[in-house]
PyMOL Python script that loads the backbone (N, CA, C, O; Angstrom):
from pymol import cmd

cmd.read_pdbstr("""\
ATOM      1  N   UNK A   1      18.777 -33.575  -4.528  1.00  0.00           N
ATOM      2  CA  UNK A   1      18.864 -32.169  -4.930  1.00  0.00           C
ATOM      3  C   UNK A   1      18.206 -31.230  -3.921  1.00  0.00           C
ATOM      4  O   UNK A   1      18.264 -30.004  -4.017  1.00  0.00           O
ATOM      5  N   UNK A   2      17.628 -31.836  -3.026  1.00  0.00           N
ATOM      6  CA  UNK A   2      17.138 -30.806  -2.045  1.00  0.00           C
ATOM      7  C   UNK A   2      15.888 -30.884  -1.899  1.00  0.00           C
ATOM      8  O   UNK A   2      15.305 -31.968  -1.886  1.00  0.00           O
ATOM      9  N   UNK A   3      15.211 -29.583  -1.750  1.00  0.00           N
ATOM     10  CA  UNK A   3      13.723 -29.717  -1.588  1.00  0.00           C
ATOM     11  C   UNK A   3      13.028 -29.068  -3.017  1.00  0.00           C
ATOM     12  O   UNK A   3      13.335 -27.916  -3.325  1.00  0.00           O
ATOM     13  N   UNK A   4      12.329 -29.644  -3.651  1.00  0.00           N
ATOM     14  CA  UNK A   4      11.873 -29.132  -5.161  1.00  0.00           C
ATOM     15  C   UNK A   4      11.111 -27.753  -4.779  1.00  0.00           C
ATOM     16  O   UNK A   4      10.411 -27.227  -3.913  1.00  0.00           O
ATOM     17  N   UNK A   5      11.775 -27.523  -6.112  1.00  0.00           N
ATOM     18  CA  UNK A   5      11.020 -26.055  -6.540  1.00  0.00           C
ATOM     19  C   UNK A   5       9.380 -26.182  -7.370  1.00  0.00           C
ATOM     20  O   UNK A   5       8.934 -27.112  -8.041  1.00  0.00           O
ATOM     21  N   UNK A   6       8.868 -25.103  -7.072  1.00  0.00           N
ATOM     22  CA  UNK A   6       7.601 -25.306  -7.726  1.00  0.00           C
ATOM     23  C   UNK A   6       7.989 -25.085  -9.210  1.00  0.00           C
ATOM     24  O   UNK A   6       8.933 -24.391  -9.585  1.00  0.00           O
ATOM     25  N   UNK A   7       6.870 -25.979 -10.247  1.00  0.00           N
ATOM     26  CA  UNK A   7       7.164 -25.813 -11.291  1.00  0.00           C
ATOM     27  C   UNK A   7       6.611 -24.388 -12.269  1.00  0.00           C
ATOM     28  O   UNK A   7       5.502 -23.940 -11.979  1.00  0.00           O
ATOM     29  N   UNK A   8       7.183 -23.899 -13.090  1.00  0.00           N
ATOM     30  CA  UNK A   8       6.560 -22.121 -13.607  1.00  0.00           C
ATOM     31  C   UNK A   8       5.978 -23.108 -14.804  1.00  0.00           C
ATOM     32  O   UNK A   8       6.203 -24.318 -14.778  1.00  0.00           O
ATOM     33  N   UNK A   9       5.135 -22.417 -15.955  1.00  0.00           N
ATOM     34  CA  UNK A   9       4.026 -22.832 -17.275  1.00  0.00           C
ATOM     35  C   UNK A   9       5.434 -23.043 -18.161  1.00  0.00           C
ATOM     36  O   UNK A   9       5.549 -24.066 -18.837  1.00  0.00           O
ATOM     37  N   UNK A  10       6.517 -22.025 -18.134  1.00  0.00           N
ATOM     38  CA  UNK A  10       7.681 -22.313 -19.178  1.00  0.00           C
ATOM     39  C   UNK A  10       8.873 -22.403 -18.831  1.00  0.00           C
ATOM     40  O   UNK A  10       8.954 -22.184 -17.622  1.00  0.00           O
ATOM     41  N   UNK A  11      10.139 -22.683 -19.425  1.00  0.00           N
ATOM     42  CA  UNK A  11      11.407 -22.609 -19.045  1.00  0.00           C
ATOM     43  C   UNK A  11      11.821 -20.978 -18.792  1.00  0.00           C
ATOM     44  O   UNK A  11      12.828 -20.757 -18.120  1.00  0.00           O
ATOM     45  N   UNK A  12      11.239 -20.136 -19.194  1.00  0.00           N
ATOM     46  CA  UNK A  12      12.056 -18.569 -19.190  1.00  0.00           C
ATOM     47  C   UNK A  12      11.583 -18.544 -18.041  1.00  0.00           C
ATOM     48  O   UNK A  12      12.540 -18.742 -17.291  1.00  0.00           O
ATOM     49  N   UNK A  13      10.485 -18.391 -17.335  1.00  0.00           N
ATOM     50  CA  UNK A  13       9.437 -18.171 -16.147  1.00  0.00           C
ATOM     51  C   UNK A  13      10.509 -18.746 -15.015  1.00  0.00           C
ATOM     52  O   UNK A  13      11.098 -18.162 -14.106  1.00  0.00           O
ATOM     53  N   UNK A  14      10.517 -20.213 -15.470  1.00  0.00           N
ATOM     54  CA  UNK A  14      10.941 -20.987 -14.195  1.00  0.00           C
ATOM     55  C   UNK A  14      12.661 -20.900 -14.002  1.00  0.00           C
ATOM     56  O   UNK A  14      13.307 -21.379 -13.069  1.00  0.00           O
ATOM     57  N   UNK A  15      13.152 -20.181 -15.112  1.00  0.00           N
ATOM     58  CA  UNK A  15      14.693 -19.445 -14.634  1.00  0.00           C
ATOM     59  C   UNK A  15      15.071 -18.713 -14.359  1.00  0.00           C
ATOM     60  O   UNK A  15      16.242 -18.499 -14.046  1.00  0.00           O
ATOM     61  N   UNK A  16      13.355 -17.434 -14.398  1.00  0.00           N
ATOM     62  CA  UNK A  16      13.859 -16.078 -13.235  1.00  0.00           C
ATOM     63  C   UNK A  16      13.227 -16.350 -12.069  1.00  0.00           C
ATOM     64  O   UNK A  16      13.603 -15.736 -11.070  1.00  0.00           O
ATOM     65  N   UNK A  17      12.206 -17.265 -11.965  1.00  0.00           N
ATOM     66  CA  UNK A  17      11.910 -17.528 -10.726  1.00  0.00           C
ATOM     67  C   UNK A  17      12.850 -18.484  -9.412  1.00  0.00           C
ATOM     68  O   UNK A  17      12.770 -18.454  -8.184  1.00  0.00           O
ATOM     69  N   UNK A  18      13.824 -19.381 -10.479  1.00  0.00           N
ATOM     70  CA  UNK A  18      14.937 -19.911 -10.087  1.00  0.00           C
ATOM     71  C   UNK A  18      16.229 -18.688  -9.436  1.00  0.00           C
ATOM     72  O   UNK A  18      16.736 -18.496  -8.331  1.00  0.00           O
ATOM     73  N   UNK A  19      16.355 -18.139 -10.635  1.00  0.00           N
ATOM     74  CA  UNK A  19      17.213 -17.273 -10.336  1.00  0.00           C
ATOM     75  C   UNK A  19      16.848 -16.307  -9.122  1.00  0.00           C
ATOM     76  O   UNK A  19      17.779 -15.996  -8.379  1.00  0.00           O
ATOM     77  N   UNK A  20      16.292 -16.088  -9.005  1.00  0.00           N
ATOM     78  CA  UNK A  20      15.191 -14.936  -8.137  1.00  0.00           C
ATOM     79  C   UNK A  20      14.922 -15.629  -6.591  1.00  0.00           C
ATOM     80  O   UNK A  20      14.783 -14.840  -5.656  1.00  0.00           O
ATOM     81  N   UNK A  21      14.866 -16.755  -6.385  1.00  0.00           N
ATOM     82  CA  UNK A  21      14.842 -17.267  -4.911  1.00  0.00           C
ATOM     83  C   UNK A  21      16.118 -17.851  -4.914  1.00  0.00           C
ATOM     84  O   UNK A  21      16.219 -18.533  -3.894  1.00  0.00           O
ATOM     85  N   UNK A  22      16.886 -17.884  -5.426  1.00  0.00           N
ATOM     86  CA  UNK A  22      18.625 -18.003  -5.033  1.00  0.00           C
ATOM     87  C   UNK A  22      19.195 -16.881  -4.948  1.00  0.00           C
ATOM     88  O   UNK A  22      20.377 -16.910  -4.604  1.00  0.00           O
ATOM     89  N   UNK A  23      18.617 -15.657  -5.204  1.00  0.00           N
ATOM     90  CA  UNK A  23      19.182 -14.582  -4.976  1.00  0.00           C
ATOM     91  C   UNK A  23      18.630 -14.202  -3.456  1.00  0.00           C
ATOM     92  O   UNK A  23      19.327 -13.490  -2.733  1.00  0.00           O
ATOM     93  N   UNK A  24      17.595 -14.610  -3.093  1.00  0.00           N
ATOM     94  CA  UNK A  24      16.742 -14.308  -1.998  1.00  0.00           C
ATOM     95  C   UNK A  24      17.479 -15.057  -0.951  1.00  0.00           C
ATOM     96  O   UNK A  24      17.678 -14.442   0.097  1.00  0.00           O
ATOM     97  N   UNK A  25      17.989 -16.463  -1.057  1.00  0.00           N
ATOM     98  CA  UNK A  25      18.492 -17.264   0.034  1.00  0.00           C
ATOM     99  C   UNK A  25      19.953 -17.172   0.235  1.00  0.00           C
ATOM    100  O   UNK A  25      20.628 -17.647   1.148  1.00  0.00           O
ATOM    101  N   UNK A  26      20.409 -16.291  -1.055  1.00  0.00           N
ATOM    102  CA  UNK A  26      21.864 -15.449  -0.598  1.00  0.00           C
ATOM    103  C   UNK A  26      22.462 -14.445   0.201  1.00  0.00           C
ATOM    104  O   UNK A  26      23.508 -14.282   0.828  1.00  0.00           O
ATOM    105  N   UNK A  27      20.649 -13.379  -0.235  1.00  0.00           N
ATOM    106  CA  UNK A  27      21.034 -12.610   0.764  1.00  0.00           C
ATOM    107  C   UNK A  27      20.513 -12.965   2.193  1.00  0.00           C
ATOM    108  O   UNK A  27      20.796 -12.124   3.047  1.00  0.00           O
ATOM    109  N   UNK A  28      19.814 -14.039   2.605  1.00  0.00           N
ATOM    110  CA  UNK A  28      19.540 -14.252   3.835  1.00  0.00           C
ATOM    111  C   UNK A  28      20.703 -14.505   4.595  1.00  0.00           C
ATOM    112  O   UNK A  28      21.044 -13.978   5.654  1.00  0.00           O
ATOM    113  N   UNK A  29      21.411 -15.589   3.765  1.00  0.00           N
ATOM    114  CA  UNK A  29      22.540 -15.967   4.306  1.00  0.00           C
ATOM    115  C   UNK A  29      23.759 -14.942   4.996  1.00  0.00           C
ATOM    116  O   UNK A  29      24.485 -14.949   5.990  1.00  0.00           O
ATOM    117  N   UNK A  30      23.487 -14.039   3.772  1.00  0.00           N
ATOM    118  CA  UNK A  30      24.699 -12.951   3.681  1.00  0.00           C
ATOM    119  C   UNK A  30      24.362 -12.131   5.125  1.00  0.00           C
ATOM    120  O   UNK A  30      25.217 -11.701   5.900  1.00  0.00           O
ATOM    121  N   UNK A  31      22.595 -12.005   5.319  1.00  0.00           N
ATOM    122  CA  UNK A  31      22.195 -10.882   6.714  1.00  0.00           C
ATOM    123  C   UNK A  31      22.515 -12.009   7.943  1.00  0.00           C
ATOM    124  O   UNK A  31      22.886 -11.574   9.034  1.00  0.00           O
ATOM    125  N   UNK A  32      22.359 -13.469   7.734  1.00  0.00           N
ATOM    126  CA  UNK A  32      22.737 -14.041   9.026  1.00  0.00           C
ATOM    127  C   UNK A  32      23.984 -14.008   9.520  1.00  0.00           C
ATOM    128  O   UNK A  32      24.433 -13.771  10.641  1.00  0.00           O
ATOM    129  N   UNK A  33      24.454 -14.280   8.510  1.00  0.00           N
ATOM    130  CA  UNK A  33      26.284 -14.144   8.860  1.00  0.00           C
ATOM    131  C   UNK A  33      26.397 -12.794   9.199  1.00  0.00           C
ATOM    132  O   UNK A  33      26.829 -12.617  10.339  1.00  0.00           O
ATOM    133  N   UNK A  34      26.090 -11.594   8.434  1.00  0.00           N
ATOM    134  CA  UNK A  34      26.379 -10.439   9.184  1.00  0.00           C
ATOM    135  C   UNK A  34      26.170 -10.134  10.677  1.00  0.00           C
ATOM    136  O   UNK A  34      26.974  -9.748  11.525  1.00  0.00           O
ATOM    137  N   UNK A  35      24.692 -10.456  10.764  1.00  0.00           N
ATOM    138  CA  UNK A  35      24.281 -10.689  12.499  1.00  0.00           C
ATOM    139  C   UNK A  35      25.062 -11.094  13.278  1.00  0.00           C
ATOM    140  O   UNK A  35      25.681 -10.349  14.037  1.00  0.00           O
ATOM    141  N   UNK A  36      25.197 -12.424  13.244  1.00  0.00           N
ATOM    142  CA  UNK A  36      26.257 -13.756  13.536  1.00  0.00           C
ATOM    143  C   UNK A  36      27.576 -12.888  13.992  1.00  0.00           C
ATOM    144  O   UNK A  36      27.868 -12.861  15.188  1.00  0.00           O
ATOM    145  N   UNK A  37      28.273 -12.267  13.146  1.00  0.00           N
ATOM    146  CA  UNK A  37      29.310 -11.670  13.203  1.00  0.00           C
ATOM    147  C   UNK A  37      29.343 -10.258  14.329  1.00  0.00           C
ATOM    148  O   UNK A  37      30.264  -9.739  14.958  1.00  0.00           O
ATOM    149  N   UNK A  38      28.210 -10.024  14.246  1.00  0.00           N
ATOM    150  CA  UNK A  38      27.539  -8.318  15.373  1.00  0.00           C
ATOM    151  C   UNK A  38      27.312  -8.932  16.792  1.00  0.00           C
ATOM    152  O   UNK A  38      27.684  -8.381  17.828  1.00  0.00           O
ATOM    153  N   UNK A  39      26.934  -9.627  16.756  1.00  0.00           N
ATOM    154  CA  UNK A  39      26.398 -10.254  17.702  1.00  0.00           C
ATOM    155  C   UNK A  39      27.072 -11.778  18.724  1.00  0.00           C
ATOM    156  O   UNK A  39      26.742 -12.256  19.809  1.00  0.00           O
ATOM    157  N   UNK A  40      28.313 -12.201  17.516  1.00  0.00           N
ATOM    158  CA  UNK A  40      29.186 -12.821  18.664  1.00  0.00           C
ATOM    159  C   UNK A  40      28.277 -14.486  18.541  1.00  0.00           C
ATOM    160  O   UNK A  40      27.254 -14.601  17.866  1.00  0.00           O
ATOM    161  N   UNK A  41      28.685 -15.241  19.054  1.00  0.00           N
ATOM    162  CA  UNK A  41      28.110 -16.921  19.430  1.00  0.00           C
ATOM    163  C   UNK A  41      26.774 -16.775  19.744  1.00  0.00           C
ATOM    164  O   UNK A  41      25.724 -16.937  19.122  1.00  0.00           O
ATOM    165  N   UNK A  42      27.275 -16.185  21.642  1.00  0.00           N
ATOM    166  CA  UNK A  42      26.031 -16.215  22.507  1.00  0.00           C
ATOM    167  C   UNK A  42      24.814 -15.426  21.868  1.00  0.00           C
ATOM    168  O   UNK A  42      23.611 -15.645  22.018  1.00  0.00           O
ATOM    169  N   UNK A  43      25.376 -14.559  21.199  1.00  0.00           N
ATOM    170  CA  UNK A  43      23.649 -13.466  20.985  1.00  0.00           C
ATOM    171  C   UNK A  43      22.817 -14.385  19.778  1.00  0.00           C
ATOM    172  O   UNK A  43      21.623 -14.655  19.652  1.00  0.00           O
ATOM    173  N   UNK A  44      24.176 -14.774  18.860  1.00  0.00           N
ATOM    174  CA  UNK A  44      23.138 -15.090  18.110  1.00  0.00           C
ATOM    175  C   UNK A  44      22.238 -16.958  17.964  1.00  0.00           C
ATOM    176  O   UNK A  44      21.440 -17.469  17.178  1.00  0.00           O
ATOM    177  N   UNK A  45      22.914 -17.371  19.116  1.00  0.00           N
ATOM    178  CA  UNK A  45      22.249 -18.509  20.000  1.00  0.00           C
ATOM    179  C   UNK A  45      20.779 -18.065  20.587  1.00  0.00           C
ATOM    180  O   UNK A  45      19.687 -18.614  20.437  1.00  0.00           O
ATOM    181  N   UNK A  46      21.179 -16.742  21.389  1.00  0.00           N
ATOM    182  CA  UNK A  46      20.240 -16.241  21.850  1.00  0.00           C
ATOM    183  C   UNK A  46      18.704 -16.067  20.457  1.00  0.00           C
ATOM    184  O   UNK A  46      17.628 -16.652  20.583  1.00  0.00           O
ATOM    185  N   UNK A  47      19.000 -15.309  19.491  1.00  0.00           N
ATOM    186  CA  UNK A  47      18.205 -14.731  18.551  1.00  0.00           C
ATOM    187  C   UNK A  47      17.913 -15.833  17.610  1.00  0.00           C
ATOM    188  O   UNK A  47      16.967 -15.554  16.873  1.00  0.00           O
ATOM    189  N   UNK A  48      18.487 -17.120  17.387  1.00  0.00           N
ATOM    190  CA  UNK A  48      17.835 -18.598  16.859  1.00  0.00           C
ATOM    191  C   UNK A  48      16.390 -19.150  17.639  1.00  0.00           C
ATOM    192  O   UNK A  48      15.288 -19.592  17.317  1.00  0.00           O
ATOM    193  N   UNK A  49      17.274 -18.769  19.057  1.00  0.00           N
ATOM    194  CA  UNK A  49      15.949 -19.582  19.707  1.00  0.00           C
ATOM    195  C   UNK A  49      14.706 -18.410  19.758  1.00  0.00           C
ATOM    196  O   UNK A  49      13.500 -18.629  19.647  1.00  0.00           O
ATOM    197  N   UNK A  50      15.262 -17.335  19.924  1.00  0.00           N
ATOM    198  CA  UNK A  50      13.872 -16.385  20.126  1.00  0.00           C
ATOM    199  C   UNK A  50      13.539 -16.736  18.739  1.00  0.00           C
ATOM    200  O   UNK A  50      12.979 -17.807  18.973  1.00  0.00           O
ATOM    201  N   UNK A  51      13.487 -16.621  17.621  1.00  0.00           N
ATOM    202  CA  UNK A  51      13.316 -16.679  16.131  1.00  0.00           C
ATOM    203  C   UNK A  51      12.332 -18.179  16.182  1.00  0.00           C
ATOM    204  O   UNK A  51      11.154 -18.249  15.832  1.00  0.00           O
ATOM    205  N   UNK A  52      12.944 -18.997  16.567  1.00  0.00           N
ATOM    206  CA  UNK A  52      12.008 -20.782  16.338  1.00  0.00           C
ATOM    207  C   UNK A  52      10.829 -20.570  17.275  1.00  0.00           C
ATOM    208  O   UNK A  52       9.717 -21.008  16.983  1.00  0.00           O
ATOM    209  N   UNK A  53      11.148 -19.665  18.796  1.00  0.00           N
ATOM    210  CA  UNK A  53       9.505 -19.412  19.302  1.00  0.00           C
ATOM    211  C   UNK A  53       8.803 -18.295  18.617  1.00  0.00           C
ATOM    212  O   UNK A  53       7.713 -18.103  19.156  1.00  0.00           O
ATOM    213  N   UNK A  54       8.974 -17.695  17.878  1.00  0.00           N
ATOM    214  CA  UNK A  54       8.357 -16.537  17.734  1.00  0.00           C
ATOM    215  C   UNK A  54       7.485 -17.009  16.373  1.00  0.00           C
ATOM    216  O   UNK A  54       6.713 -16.219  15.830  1.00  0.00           O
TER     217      UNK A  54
END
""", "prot")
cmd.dss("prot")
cmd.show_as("cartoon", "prot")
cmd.util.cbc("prot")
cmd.orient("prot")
């Protein structure tokens, strides 16, 4: 299943906190691909590696 989530004290807690970092890693996705798309192969080759040194 991936990498575990931390556990919340109840089930309501731990299904907006669920819900709430899948909304977060959607929109990351959604701004990389946008980049990705602005920026073409090379740039955003370029902006991975500056990103892993930085």
């Amino acid at each position: 299943m991936g990498k575990r989530e931390p556990r919340a004290k109840n089930a309501k807690a731990q299904e907006t906190f669920l819900t709430r970092s899948r909304e977060k890693r959607e929109e990351k996705t959604r701004e990389a691909k946008e980049i990705r798309v602005k920026l073409g192969q090379w740039g955003f080759l370029q902006l991975s590696i500056f990103r892993n040194l930085a």
